[in-house]
BALUMLO-492399 format. One record per residue (C-alpha): residue in three letters; x negated, y negated, z negated. Coordinates in steps of 0.02 Angstrom, whole numbers, plus 32768, in hexadecimal, padded with zeros to 4 digits. Each point is the difference from the previous one (the first is absolute). Layout:
alaXYZ;...
# end
This chain:
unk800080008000;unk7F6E7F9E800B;unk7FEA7FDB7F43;unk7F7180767FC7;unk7F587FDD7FC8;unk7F9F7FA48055;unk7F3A7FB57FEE;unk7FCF7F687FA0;unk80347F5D8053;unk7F887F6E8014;unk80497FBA7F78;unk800D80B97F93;unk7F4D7FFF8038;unk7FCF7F717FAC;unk806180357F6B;unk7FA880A57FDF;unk7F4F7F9E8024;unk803B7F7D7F71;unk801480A47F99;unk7F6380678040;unk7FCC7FFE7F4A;unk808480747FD3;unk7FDB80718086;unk7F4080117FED;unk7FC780977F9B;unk7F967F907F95;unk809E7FAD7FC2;unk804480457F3D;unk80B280368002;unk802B7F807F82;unk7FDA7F82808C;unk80918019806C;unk80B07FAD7FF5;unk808F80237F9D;unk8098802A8058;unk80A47FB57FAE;unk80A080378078;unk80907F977FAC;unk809F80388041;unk80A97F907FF1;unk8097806F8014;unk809D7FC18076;unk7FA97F507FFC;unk80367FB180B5;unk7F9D7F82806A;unk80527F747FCE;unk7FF7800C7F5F;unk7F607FD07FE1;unk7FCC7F598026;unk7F687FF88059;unk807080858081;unk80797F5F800E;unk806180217F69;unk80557F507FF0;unk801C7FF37F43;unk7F9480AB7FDA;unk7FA07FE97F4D;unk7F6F806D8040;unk7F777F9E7FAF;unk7F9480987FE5;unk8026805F80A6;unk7FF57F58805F;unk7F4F7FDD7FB5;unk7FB380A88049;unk80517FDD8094;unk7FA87F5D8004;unk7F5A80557FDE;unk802180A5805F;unk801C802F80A4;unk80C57FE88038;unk804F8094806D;unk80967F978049;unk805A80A08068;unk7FDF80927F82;unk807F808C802D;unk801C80817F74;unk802C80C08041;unk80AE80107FC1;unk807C7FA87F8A;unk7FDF80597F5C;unk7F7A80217F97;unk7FDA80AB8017;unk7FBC801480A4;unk7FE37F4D8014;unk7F76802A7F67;unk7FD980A3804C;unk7FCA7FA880A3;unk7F9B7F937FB2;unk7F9F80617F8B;unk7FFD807880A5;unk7FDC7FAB809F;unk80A1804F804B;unk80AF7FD98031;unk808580667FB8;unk801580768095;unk7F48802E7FD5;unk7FEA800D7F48;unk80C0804C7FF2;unk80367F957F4B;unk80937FD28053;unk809D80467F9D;unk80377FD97F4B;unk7FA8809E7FC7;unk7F75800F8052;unk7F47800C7FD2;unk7F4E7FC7804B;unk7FA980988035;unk7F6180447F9D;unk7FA8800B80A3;unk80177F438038;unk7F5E7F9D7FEC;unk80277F6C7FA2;unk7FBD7F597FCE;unk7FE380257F5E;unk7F9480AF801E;unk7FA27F9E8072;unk7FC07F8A7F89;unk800A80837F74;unk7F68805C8056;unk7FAB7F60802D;unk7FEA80047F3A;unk80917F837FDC;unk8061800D7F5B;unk80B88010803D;unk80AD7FD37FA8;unk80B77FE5803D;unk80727F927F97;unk80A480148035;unk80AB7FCF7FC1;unk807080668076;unk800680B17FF6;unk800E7FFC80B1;unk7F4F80057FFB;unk7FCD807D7F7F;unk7FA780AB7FE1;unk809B80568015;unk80137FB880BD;unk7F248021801E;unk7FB77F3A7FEF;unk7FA1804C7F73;unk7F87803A808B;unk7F4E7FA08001;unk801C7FAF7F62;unk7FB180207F5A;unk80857FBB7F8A;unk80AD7FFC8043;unk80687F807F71;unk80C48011801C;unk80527F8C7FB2;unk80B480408008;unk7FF7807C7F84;unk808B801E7F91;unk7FF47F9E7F55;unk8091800D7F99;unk8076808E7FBE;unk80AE7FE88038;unk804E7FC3809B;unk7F9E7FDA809C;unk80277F358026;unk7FDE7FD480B4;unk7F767F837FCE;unk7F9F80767F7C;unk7FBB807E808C;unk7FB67F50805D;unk7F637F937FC4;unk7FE07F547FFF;unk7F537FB08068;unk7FCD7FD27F64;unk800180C07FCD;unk7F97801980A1;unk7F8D7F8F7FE9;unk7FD180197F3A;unk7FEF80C98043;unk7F8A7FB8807E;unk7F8A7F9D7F89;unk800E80877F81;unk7FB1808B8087;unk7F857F608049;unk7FC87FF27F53;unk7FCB80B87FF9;unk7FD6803E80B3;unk7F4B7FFA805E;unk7FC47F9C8092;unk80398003808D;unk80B580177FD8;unk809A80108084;unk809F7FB97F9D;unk80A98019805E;unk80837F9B7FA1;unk80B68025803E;unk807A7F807FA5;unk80BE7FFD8013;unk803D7F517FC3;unk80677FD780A4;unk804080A98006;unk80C9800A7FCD;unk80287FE77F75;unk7FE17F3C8003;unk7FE97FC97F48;unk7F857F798006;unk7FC27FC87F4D;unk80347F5F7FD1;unk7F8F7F838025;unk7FE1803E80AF;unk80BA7FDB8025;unk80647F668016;unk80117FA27F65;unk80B480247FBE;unk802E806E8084;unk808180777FD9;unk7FD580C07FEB;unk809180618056;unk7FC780BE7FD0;unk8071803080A6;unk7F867FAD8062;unk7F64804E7FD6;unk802480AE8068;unk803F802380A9;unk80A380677FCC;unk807D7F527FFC;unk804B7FC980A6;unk80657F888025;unk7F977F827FD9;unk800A7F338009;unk7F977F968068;unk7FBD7FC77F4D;unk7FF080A67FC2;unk7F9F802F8096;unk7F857F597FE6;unk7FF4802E7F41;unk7FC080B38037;unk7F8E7FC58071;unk7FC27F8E7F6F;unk7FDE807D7F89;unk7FA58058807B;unk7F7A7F80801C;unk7FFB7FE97F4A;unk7FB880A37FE5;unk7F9F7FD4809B;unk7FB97F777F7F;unk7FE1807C7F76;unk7FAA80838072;unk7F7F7F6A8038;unk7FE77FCD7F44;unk7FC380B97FDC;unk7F967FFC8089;unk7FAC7F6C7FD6;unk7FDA804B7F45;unk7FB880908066;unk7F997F7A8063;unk7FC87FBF7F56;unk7FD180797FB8;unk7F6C8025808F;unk7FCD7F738001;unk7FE67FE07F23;unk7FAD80AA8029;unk7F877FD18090;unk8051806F8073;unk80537F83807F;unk7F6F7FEC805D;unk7FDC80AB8024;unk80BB80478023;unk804D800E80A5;unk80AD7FD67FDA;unk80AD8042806B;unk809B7FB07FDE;unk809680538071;unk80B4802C7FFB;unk803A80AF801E;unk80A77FC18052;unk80727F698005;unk80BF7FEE7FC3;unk809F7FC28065;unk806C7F827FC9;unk80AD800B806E;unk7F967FD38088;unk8057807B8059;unk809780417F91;unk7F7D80507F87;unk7FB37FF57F5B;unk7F5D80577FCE;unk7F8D805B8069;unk7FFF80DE8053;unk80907FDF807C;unk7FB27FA68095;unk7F517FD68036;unk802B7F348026;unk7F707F797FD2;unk80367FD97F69;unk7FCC80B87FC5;unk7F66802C804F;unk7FB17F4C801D;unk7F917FF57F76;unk7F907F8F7FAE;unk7F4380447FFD;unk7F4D7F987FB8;unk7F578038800E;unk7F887FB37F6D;unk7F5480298019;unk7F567FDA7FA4;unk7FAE7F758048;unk7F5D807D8049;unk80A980538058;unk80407F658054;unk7F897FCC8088;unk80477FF780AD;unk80B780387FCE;unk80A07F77802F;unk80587FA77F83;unk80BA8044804C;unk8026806D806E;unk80997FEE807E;unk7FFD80C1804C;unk806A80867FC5;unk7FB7807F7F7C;unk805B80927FBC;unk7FE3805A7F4E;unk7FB180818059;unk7F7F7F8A800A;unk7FBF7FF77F58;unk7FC880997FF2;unk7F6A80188070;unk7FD47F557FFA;unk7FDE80047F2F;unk7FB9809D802F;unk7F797FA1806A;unk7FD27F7F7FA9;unk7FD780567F74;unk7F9E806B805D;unk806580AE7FF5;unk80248067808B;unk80AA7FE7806C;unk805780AE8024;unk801A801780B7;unk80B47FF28044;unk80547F7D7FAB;unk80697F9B803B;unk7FCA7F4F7FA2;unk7F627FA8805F;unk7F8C7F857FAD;unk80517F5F7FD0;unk7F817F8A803E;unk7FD6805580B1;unk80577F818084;unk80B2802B8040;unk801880988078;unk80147FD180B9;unk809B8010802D;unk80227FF77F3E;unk8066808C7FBA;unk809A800D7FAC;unk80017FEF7F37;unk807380BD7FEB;unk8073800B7F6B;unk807080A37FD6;unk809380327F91;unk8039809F7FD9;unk806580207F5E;unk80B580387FE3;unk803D7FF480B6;unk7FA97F8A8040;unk7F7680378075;unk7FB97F42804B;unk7F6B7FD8805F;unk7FD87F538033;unk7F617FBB8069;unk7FF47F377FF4;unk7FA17FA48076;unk80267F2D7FC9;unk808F7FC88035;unk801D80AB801C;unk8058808E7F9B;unk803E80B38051;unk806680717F99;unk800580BF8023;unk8093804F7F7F;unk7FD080B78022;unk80AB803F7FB1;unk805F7FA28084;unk7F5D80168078;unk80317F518030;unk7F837F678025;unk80217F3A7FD1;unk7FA07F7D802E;unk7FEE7F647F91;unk7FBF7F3B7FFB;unk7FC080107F51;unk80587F4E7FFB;unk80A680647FF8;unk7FE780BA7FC5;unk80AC80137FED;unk802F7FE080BE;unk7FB68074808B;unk7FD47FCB808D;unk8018804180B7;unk7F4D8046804E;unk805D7F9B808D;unk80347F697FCF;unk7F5A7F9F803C;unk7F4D804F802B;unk7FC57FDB7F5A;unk8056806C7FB2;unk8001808E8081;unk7F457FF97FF5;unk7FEC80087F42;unk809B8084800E;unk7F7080628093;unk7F6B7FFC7F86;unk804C801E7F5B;unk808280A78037;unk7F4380678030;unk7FAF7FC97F5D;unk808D803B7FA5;unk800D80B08066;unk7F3D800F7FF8;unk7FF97FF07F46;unk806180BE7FF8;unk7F7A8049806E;unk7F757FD57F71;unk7FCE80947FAE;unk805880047F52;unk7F9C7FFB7F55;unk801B80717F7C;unk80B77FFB7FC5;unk80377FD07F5B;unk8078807B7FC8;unk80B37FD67FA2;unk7FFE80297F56;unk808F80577FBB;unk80897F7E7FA9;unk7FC280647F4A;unk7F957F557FF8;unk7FB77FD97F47;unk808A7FA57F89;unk7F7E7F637FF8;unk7FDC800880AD;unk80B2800B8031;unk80457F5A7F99;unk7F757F998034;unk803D802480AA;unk80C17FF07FB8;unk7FDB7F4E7FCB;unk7FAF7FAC80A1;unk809680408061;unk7FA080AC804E;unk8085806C7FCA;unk80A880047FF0;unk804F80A27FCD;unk7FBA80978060;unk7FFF7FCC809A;unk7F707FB08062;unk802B7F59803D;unk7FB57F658049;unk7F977FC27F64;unk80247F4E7FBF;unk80917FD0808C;unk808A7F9F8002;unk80747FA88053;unk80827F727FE3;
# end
């Protein structure tokens, strides 16, 4: 599909020179960068100011931005965490690494980010606050200490906040194991703030706002214009809270001395929909608001020689995975399909490819700006879109534009079945743990026995 590894541009040339120290066999182990991968769950674009967020309180996510390199068209894999995190920490869209359903589970023999720095000698920990993410579903893999912070605290009933944490609970987890662990360290840090339920505290919502308890999940309809506003609100309040954690993270390397010598990855996993389009939450279409996602690249100043300030081209998720992978000097497993960020644009540039298959829905889309074509393989039916509009198709006919994207984009999509598939990630029974299961209960994965669309609505 034209996305696979490729050699070091001019520019990822001058990068790895910049960092030849690393790479010598002179150089001490303790010498080479820290990798923190800081994770923001259903955070979209335009949330965050320095993505255009008008009104976004994003001081500490705005300031890395400011400092860091800006991916301005980063594409995530799918519209849920599962195997939007599985492609990341993979290299490989979902067709490939096979996470796709509500049970299923990243395959032992998938090479992942994490094992790759974990034999480069890396200390390795995941801090996550979904259980999408867990042991139980294989992100365990690669990493040394695996902290899960939805773990059942209390005797009694389960209430649908108890089996979630707070960013603040991420973060103090994170010092806590950066306190203890040796150099160099890889720190994944999965927080779940703008994740449903919205239940900003306080003082990162609007001063004498009221709290309406009905608003904070996605089971009401029948909502108001206001109510709808006051959702939306709430949202980007814990939006607010989620950067405030992140900036005590940020602190906390820096009172330590570690700032300078940490590569530093902040990216969202997937977006959320606001009515845009009759819906409410995210894992029921593949639009822009989902899978356009905010991404920033911090690097050490020896790192930053040569490399732009923004960049304009689309990136996928896939992405991060081989390109952490080489500049940190690990090897890059052959076959994936994420390339090295910094290499220029293919030409003719290739679709970003995003896919969707959970409950009945089986989706594929390849975007190509303005561009989006939508394959629904139940209905084996395609639908082209102006990503100005995804809730209007447009007819491959209507002007050459559009019969020309509709030309390109229909192959890519066909193509991407002929890949050779990766190892696949078998459905686990429904007998799923009692912990496992309300975590899941209480950000809207499950309802009843039945697998559904996770975290869907519509009003």
């Amino acid at each position: 599909m034209g996305r696979r590894n490729s050699h070091l541009s001019r520019q990822g040339a001058v990068c790895a020179a910049a960092f030849a120290c690393f790479l010598a066999l002179g150089c001490s182990r303790n010498e080479a960068p820290n990798l923190l991968l800081y994770v923001v769950d259903t955070l979209r674009v335009d949330a965050v100011g320095s993505f255009g967020g008008e009104g976004a309180n994003t001081p500490n996510f705005d300031s890395l931005a400011a400092a860091g390199i800006v991916f301005e068209s980063t594409f995530s894999s799918s519209s849920w965490t599962r195997p939007a995190m599985a492609s990341l920490l993979t290299g490989l869209h979902p067709p490939r690494h096979r996470v796709q359903k509500l049970f299923s589970v990243l395959s032992d023999d998938m090479p992942t980010l994490a094992e790759g720095l974990q034999d480069r000698g890396y200390a390795t920990a995941f801090v996550t606050a979904n259980p999408s993410t867990g042991s139980f579903f294989g992100f365990d893999r690669g990493f040394d200490e695996m902290v899960e912070l939805y773990k059942r605290r209390t005797f009694g009933r389960v209430k649908n906040t108890e089996m979630t944490a707070t960013s603040t609970q991420a973060t103090a987890e994170a010092r806590d194991w950066l306190n203890e662990a040796s150099r160099p360290f890889f720190l994944t840090v999965l927080s779940i703030d703008p994740h449903a339920p919205y239940d900003p505290p306080d003082r990162f919502d609007r001063p004498g706002a009221p709290r309406d308890r009905r608003l904070r999940n996605l089971t009401f309809k029948n909502l108001s214009a206001a109510d709808k506003e006051r959702v939306r609100e709430l949202y980007q309040g814990e939006v607010s809270f989620n950067d405030d954690s992140f900036g005590l993270l940020l602190e906390h390397l820096r009172t330590t001395g570690e700032l300078e010598n940490t590569v530093i990855v902040f990216v969202a996993d997937h977006g959320e929909e606001f009515w845009e389009y009759g819906r409410r939450a995210h894992s029921a279409s593949l639009v822009d608001t989902l899978i356009h996602v905010p991404l920033v690249i911090w690097l050490p100043e020896k790192m930053r020689t040569g490399l732009p300030k923004r960049v304009e081209y689309p990136v996928q998720l896939v992405d991060l995975m081989p390109t952490l992978l080489q500049l940190l000097g690990a090897p890059v497993p052959d076959g994936l399909d994420g390339r090295f960020l910094f290499d220029p644009p293919l030409d003719p540039p290739a679709p970003t490819l995003a896919s969707l298959k959970i409950g009945e829905m089986d989706m594929r889309v390849a975007r190509s700006d303005p561009w989006k074509l939508v394959w629904d393989r139940g209905q084996d039916g395609f639908s082209l879109f102006h990503v100005s509009d995804e809730g209007t198709p447009v007819d491959p006919e209507a002007n050459p534009e559009a019969a020309r994207a509709y030309r390109e984009l229909r192959p890519a999509l066909v193509a991407w079945l002929e890949q050779g598939p990766g190892a696949p990630g078998p459905d686990l029974p429904m007998e799923v743990p009692d912990e496992i299961r309300a975590g899941l209960e209480a950000l809207g994965y499950i309802e009843e026995e039945s697998e559904r669309a996770p975290d869907s609505a519509t009003d």
